[in-house]
C-alpha positions, 0 to 999 in steps of 0.5 A: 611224354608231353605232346600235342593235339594233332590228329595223325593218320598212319598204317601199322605197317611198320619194319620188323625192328619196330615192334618193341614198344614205344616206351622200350625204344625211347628209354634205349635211345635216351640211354645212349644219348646220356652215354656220350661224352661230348655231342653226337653229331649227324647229317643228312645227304642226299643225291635228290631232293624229295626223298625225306632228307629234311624231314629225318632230320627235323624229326629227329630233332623234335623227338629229342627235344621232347626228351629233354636233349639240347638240340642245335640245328643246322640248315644248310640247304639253299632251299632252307626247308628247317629254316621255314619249319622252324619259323611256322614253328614259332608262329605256331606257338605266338598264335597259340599263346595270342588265342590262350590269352584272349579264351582267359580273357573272355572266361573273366569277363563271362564270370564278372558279368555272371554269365556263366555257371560254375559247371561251365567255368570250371570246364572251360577252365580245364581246357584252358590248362590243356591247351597251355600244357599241350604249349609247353610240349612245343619244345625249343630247338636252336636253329642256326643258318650255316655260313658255307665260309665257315668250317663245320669243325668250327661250327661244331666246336661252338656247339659243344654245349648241345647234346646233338647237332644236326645238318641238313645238307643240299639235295645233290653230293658236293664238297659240303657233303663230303666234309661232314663225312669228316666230322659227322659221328653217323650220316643217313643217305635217305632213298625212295623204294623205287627201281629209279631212285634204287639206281642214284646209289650208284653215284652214292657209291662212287661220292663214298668210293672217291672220299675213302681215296681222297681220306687215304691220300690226305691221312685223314679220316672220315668219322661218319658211319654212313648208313643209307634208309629206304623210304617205303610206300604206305603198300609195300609189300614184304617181297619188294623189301627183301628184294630191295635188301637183297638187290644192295648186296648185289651191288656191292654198296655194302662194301662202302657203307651200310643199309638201315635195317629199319624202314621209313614210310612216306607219309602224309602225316609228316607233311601235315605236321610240316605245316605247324613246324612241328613233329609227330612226337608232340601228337597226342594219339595213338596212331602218332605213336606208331609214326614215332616209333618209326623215327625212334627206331631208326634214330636208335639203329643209327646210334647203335651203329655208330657206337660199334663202328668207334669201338672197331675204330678203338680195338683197331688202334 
């Protein structure tokens, strides 16, 4: 896999799904991908803001990118977190190609003048072809503002040409987030390890609980395998983990929709790379591996659920 030359900086503390390799996860993932029919289709809510919900979802998209998926993305949040990471994206690649251009530039000159041995030529020429081929690992993603007049079924319809669709939503549960319920194959509800955030699950909880009502009422059906993520600390420790997990049993939230078994950690690495527009799937080092097999291996859990909540839906019928 192509990938880009940003440093990352990540622990190797990851969640014990992870520990299959990189290339094992990724391989698993593309099968899956060129199983289905038709696009899989994903979203993102959120009770608040600041839990990761954007960066799941553009994460994503950019690993699938790389892999040779066609990616649309949606943005549907008034803060428009995509749309600004989509334009420092594209600027990324225009300096990029601006700076290329000029280092051949004055490679040429330097040869023409004779001021430059063959030594040097050649190695400047070889960081040039680098530079250009760590360029073409900036993969395009489609990226769309949604109108909130339209219909997703509408918007989803015209994005049948594209291997997955992905929205992210508002950082608070109303009626957009309640219809993607409808049209989403799998939906992720992102939520920081901590014992306040741990506690707006049980808004999430009841926005799930009214929707199955409101589904029953109207004869509809919500589509989505909704599954919630817990967003980890770089320095959580195992207990706070089974304590979390044990704690979603006793609640009950089991009863209206899943929890990850992988984990997400918060950290800074993805803000760094927000910066560029880009993800840490087009990082070239070892240590972005790790942070991408964090994201592969969710984004694999999330397939696999779906797919086994459609074959109960079939077996069902």
């Amino acid at each position: 896999m192509q990938k880009n030359q940003l440093a990352l900086v990540v622990e190797n503390e990851v969640n014990a799904v992870a520990q299959n390799t990189l290339e094992s996860v990724l391989n698993d993932v593309i099968e899956i991908m060129e199983s289905f029919e038709k696009s899989f289709i994903m979203g993102a809510i959120s009770q608040k803001g600041g839990v990761g919900k954007s960066t799941i979802i553009y994460q994503i998209a950019v690993m699938l990118a790389n892999l040779g998926f066609k990616v649309r993305l949606f943005d549907c949040d008034t803060q428009q977190t995509l749309q600004h990471q989509w334009k420092k994206r594209y600027e990324y690649k225009k300096q990029e190609i601006g700076l290329i251009k000029q280092a051949k530039e004055e490679l040429a000159k330097k040869v023409a003048d004779g001021k430059l041995n063959d030594y040097f030529r050649i190695n400047s020429e070889k960081s040039i072809a680098k530079r250009e081929e760590r360029l073409k690992a900036v993969s395009s993603i489609d990226f769309a503002n949604h109108n909130p007049e339209v219909d997703f079924s509408e918007v989803i319809k015209t994005s049948a040409d594209f291997d997955i669709v992905l929205f992210d939503t508002a950082c608070h549960l109303s009626e957009a987030q309640s219809r993607l319920l409808y049209v989403c194959d799998s939906v992720v509800i992102p939520f920081n390890n901590s014992d306040d955030e741990f506690d707006t699950n049980v808004r999430v909880k009841k926005f799930i609980q009214d929707e199955k009502v409101n589904a029953a009422e109207n004869d509809e059906v919500i589509t989505a395998d909704i599954r919630s993520l817990i967003i980890d600390r770089p320095n959580t420790s195992k207990d706070r983990t089974e304590y979390v997990s044990s704690l979603w049993t006793d609640y009950g939230y089991q009863k209206t929709h899943g929890l990850l078994e992988s984990r997400l950690t918060n950290r800074q690495i993805y803000r760094d790379v927000k910066n560029y527009g880009l993800g840490v799937a087009e990082l070239d080092s070892p240590a972005g591996e790790v942070a991408l097999l964090e994201i592969a291996t969710v984004f694999k859990e999330m397939l696999i659920s779906s797919n086994a909540k459609k074959a109960k839906k079939a077996k069902a019928e």
